[in-house]
N, C-alpha and C positions, 0 to 999 in steps of 0.2 A: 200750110207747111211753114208760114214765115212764122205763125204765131205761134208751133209747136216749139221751132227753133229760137224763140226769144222764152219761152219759159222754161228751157230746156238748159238755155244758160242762166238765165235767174237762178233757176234751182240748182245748178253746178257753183255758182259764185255762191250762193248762201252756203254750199255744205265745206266749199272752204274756208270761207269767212269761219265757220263754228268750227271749224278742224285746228283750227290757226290758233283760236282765242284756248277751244280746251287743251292744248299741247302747249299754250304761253302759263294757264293755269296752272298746270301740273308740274312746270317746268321751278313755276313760283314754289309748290306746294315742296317740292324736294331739296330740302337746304341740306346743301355740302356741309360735312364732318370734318374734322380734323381725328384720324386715329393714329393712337401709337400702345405700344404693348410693352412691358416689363415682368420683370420674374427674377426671382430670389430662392436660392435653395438651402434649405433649414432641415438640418440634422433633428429630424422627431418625425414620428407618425404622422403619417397622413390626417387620420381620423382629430387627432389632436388640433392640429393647424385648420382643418373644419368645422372643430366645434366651436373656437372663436370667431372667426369669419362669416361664418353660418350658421349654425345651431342658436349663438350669441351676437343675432343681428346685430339690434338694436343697444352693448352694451359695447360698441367701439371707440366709447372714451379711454376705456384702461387699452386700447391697442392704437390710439393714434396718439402720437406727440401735438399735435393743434386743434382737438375737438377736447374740450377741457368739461363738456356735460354731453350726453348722448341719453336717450330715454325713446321706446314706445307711443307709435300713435295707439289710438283704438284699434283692437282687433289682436291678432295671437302675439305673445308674447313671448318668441321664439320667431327664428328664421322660419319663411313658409310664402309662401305663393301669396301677395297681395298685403302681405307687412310692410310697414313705414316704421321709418325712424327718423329723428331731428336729431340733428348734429350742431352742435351750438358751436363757434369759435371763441367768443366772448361771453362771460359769465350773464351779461345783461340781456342776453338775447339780438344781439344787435347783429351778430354775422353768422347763418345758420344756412345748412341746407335740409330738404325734406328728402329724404329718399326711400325708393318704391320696389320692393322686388317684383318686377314682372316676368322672373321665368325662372322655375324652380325646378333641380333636376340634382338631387341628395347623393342618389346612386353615382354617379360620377363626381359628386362634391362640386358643383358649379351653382354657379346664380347669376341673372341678370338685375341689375336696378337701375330705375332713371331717376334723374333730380326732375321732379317734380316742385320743387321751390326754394328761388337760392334769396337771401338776403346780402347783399353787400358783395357777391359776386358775380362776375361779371356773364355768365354763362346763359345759353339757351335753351332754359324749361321744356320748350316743346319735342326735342330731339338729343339729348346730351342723357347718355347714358352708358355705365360699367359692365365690364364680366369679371367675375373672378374665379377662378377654378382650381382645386389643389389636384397635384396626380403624384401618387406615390412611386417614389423609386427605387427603394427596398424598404422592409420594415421598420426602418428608421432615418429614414430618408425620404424628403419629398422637395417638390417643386412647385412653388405658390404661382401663380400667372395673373398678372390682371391687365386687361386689353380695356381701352378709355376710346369713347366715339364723344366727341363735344363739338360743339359751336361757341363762339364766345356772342355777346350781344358789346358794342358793334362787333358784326362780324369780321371783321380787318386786323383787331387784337387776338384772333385764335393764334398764329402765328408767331408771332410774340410772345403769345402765353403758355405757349408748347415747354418750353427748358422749366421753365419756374413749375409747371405742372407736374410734367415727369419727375424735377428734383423731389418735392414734395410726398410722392407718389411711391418712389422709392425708400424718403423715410419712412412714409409707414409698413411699408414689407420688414423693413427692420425692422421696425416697430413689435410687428406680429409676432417675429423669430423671439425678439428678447420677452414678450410678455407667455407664450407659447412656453421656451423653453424655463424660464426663473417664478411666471406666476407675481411679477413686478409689475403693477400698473404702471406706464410709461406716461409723463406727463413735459408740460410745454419746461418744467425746469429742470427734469433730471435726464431728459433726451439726449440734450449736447453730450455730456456724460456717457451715456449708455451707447451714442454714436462711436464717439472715438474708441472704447474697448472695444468695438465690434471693427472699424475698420485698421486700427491697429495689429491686427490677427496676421 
């Protein structure tokens, strides 16, 4: 009996010990996000405001004021379930991100993408990723959304990096509206510009 009762606690203290270590593992494995969400509502079509955001992954140079080159990895050449694109900041290639659509859903105009690889900023590859979704509000009216889940690497700067984020984020919702509605490539010099007539309004 005595000897049932001591293996009886061995194998009780082992299945904790492994309960402990995988619930420390897991706990590792789940890195906390920083989310926050924005949205901009632009007088035009729905379809329109999707077809650059989506349709035209990969050519969000002419719709961001700070990606001054954008281009296609291999694979479709169009927005699609498992397209990448590079986003340069600097013509030299020195400050870029890779980013990945992993979840495509047309019929409602949404997308999900992760960075999958940043140069020169500060972010965490393994779990930092976008949605963005247009929803029409009448025929000529719609409402752009984009909801942001990141990490920064170190992780202590997500917090900090939050206002500079969001500000950034929100220019290029402008961004979309002015090249959407005029068909103006918007670039890092004529932005300031194209800012002020729009919040001037």
């Amino acid at each position: 009996m005595k000897n049932i009762s001591k293996l009886s606690m061995v194998a009780l203290l082992l299945f904790t010990s492994n309960l402990f270590l995988s619930e420390t593992a897991t706990a590792q494995s789940e890195k906390k996000r920083i989310t926050f969400q924005i949205e901009r509502t632009i007088e035009a079509p729905a379809a329109d405001i999707w077809q650059v955001i989506g349709e035209d992954f990969g050519l969000i140079s002419k719709s961001h004021p700070l990606v001054v080159r954008s281009e296609y990895t291999e694979g479709a050449l169009k927005g699609a379930l498992g397209t990448e694109r590079l986003c340069y900041f600097k013509e030299n290639g020195s400050q870029m991100l890779r980013e990945k659509i992993v979840a495509w859903k047309p019929e409602q105009m949404e997308f999900d993408a992760a960075i999958r690889e940043a140069k020169k900023f500060p972010v965490d590859t393994d779990v930092t990723l976008f949605t963005m979704r247009v929803t029409p509000l009448t025929s000529n009216q719609s409402k752009l959304e984009m909801i942001m889940n990141y990490r920064t690497k170190p992780a202590f700067m997500g917090g900090m990096l939050k206002g500079s984020f969001t500000k950034r984020l929100e220019d290029y919702l402008l961004a979309v509206e002015h090249y959407v509605l005029t068909g103006e490539a918007v670039t890092v010099d004529n932005f300031k510009e194209i800012k002020k007539s729009y919040t001037s309004r």
